[in-house]
N, C-alpha and C positions, 0 to 999 in steps of 0.2 A: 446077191453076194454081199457080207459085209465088207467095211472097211470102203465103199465105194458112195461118193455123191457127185450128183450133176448139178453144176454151177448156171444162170441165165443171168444174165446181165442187158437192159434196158440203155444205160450212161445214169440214170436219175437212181437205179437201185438195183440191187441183188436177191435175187430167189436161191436158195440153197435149198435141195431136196434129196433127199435119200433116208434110210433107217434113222430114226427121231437120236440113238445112240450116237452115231454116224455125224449125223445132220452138228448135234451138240458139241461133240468134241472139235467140229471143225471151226464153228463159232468161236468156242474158247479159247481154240491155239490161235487164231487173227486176232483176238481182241474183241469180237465187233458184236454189238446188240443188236437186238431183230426183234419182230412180232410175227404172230402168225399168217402166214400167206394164203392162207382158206383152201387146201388143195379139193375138199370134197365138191366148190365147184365147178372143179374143171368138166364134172359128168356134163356139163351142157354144149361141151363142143365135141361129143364122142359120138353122137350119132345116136343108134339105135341096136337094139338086138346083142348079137354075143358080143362086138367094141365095148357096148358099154359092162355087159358082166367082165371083163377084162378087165377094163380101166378101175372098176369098181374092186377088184380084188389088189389091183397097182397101187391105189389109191389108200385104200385100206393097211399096206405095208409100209409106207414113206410116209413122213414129217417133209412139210415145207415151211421153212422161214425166212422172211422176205428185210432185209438191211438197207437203209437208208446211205444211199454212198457218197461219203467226203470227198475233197481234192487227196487225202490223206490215204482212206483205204482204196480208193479208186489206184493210186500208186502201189498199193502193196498186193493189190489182186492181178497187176501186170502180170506178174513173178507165174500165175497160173497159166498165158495164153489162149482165153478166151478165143475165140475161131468166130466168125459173123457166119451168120443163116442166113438160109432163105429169107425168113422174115425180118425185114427191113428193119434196122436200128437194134437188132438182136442178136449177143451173143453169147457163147453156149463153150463149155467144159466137161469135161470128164474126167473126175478124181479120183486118185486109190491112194491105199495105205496102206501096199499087201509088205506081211510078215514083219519084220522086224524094223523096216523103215520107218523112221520118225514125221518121215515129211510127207505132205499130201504131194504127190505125183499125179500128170495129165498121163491119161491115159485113153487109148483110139475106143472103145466102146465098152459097155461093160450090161450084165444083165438085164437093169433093172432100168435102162434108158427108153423109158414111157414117152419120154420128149420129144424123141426123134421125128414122129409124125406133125407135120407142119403145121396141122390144126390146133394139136394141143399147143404148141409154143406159143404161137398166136394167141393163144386161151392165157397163157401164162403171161405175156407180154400185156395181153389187157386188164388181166387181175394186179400187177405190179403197177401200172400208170393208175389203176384205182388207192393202190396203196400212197404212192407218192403224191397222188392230191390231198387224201386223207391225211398225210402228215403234213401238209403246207397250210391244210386246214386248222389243223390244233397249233399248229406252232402261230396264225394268225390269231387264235385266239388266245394263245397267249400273251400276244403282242398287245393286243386292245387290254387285256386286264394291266399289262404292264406299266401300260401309258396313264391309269388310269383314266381313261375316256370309253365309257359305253357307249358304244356306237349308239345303240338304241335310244339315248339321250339324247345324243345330238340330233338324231334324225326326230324324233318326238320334240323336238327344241324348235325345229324349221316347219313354217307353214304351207312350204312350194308342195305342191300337189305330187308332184315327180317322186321326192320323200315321201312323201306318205305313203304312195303305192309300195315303194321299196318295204316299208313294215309288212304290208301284207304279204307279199312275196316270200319274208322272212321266214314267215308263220306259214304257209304252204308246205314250202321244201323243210323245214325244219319236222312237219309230221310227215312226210313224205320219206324222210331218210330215215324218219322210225319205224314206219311201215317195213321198211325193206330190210332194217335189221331183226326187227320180228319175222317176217316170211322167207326173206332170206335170196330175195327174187325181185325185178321189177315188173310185175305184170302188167297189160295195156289197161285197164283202169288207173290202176297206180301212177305211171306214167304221165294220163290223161289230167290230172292234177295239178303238173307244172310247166306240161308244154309252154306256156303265154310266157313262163318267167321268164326266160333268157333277154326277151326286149324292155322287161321294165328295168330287169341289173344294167341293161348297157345305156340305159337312156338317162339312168341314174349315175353311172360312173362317168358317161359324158360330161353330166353335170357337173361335179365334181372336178373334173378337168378343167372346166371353163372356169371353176373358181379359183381352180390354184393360178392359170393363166392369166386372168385378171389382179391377182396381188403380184406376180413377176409384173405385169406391165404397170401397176402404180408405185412399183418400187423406182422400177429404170425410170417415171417421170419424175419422180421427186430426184433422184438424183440429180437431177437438172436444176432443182433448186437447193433453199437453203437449207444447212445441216438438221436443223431444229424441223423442219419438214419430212426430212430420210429420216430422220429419226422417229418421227410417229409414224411414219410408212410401215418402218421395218417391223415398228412393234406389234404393229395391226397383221402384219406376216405373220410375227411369230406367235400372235392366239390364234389366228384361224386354221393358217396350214395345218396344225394340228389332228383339229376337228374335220379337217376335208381330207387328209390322210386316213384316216379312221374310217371315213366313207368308203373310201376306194379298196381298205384292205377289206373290209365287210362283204362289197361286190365281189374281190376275186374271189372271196373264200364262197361265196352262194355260185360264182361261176364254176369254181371247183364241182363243188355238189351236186350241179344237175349237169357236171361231165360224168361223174361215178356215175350217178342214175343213168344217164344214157347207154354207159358201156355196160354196164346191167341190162341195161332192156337188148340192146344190139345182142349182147351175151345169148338170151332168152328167146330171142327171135329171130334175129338171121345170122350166126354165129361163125356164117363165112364172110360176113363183110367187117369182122370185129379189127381184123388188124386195119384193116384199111378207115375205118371209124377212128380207130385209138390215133393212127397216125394225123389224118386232118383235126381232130383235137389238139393236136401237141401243138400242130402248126398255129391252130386259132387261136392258143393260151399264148404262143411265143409273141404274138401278134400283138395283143392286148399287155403283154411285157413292156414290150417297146413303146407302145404308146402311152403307157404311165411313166415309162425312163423318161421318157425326150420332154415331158410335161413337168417331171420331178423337178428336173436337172436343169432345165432353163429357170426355174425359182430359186434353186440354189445358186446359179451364175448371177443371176440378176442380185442378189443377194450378195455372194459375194464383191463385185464389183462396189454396189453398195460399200462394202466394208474399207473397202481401198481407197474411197474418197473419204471415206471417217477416218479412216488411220492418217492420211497427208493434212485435213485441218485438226487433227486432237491439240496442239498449239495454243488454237483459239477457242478450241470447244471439247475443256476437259470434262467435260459430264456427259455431252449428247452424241460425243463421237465413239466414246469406247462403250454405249448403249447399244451405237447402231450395229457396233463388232459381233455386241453379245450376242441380239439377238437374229443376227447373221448364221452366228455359228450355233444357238439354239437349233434356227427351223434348218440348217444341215444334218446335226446331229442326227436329228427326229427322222430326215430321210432316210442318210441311211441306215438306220434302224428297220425302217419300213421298208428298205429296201434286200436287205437280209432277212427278211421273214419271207418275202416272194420268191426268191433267190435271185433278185437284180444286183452285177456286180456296181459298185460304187468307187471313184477313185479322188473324191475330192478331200481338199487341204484344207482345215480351218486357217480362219485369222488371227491371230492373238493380238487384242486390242491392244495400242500402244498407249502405256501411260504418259502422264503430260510430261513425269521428271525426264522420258528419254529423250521424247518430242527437244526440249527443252534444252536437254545435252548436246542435242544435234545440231541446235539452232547457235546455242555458244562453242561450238569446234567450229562451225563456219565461219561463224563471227570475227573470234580468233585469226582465222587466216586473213581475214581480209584487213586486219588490224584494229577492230572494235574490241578494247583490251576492255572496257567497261562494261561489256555484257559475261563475258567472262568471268571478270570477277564478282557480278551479283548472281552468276548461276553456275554454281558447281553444284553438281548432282553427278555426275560419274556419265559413264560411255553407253550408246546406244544398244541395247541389247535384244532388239525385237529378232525373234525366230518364228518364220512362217513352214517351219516345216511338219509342225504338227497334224499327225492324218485328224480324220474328227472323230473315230472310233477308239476311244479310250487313252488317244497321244496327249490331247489338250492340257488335261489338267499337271500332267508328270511333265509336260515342257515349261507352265507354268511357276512348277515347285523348283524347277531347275536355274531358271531366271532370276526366283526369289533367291534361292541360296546364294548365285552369284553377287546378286542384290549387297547380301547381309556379308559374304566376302568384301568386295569392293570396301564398306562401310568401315570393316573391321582395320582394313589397309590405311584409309586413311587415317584412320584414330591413332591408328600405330606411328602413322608419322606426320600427326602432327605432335 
């Protein structure tokens, strides 16, 4: 029937399938861009004999295309009432557009609902968690070109043996996932290729860990000393993290890859345990999430805190304190950057280093009250303007420019009367 598509939804993305016309118009009226969802693979979870000339003639009628979902479209596909399946983390719609209605409407069942057999969903669910690695993938390689740091630099930059392996690793799965785009399949040769990887990514991303862990913990000892000490801590923060963030998105994205190949081979091979494969994958990646958060995030705290003891002496240390801010709010920025390419939520607040003239106004209002009229009158600079509410994702520099304006206010005030 036209005018009809069946909606899957995963939480991480959307498959839309029905008449390729159908499929498109539905796209267009949401707004929402998509790539192809490969539906000709589903033939591997149909069995054998007249299922598959079925499926095969299903298959042949319908366009599937698969959408990456926002906090944004994830709200406006509510409007639809996706219904949960049998299979776990999956849900499923059925849309029409009959006659003169403008609006897609759910609708209880409709011809050409190929999906309803539990196998093929499952089939769909695991071709979708392939797509959404796939794009966590390119969006990390994005990231590494953005930062301008080639991972493969840094990593050819270090002698630790642990690095080196990781290069070969690279170059493994890297023909391995060419392999499977030419054949189209993961067969058990092809397979047998990168089974080893998984423990040299993790023994390398450990690594990794232990080095960001290691600069949180020589930042918090210098704090303990003097500022001209946090201050080269921090700095030594802000070139490295960099470079060991780079590390770690390199491994999740090679961990990504040999999950696709696997839910490929599971596909190929025993295609009733795929949902239940896709699902302990999600949990493993959620897993490996969290333990790059809680690693990120203690560097940035220690860092921050850093920053709080540089803003309360900038007084006496106008050069090395608002260095330590800077490069506080540097290796945050860089987080969460890094953190929005995995899709780790981030909720920290930069610091805006205080300069000495407000340090300096704060010090003569105090002054003032207590009756030291002579520090007062050798420092007039105007009132304390420090605002700590700036997020680190793109607030910093507009909170900045806002300060200054007041700044050049203030200035203009006074001029006026004097």
């Amino acid at each position: 029937m036209d005018n009809e598509i069946q909606l899957i939804s995963d939480d991480d993305g959307l498959a839309v399938i029905g008449n390729p016309t159908d499929v498109e118009r539905f796209l267009v009226s949401e707004g929402l861009s998509s790539k192809d969802l490969g539906l000709h693979r589903f033939k591997s979870v149909f069995g054998t004999g007249a299922s598959v000339a079925q499926a095969g003639s299903e298959i042949a009628a319908n366009s599937g295309r698969w959408v990456k979902l926002t906090q944004e479209s994830a709200q406006r596909l509510k409007k639809f009432g996706l219904m949960e399946t049998k299979t776990p983390g999956v849900s499923h719609a059925m849309l029409g557009k009959p006659g003169s209605i403008k609006s897609w409407l759910q609708i209880e069942k409709g011809a050409g609902s190929f999906l309803t057999n539990p196998a093929r969903l499952a089939g769909a669910a695991g071709i979708m968690a392939q797509l959404a690695m796939q794009q966590t993938m390119d969006e990390i390689t994005d990231y590494l070109a953005t930062i301008d740091e080639k991972v493969d630099d840094v990593l050819r930059a270090q002698k630790d043996a642990v690095l080196a392996r990781m290069i070969g690793v690279d170059l493994v799965i890297e023909e391995t996932m060419t392999i499977r785009e030419q054949v189209g399949r993961v067969s058990e040769v092809t397979w047998s290729k990168v089974q080893a990887a998984p423990a040299t990514i993790a023994e390398t991303q450990a690594y990794a860990l232990r080095q960001l862990d290691a600069l949180a913990e020589k930042v918090e000892r210098k704090s303990k000393s003097k500022i001209g000490d946090l201050a080269t801590a921090t700095n030594e923060a802000e070139s490295k993290a960099q470079e060991w963030l780079a590390v770690l998105a390199r491994c999740f994205q090679l961990q990504d890859a040999i999950a696709v190949l696997e839910l490929d081979r599971v596909l190929d091979a025993a295609p009733e345990e795929l949902n239940r494969h896709r699902l302990g994958l999600r949990a493993a990646r959620q897993n490996r999430l969290d333990l790059i958060s809680r690693s990120t995030e203690r560097l940035v705290a220690r860092l921050s805190a850093a920053a709080d003891k540089a803003n309360s002496k900038v007084l006496l240390h106008p050069t090395k304190s608002p260095a330590v801010v800077q490069s506080s709010n540097h290796v945050a920025t860089g987080v969460n950057d890094f953190h929005g390419r995995l899709g780790i939520e981030s909720g920290r607040q930069s610091s805006d280093a205080r300069r000495w003239v407000d340090a300096a106004a704060e010090a003569r209002d105090k002054a003032l009250e207590t009756g030291a009229k002579g520090v007062g009158a050798a420092i007039s600079l105007g009132n304390e303007t420090l605002d700590r509410a700036s997020s680190v994702k793109g607030k910093l520099s507009s909170g900045i420019a806002e300060r200054a304006s007041r700044w050049r206010g203030n200035e203009e005030e006074r001029a006026e009367e004097g």
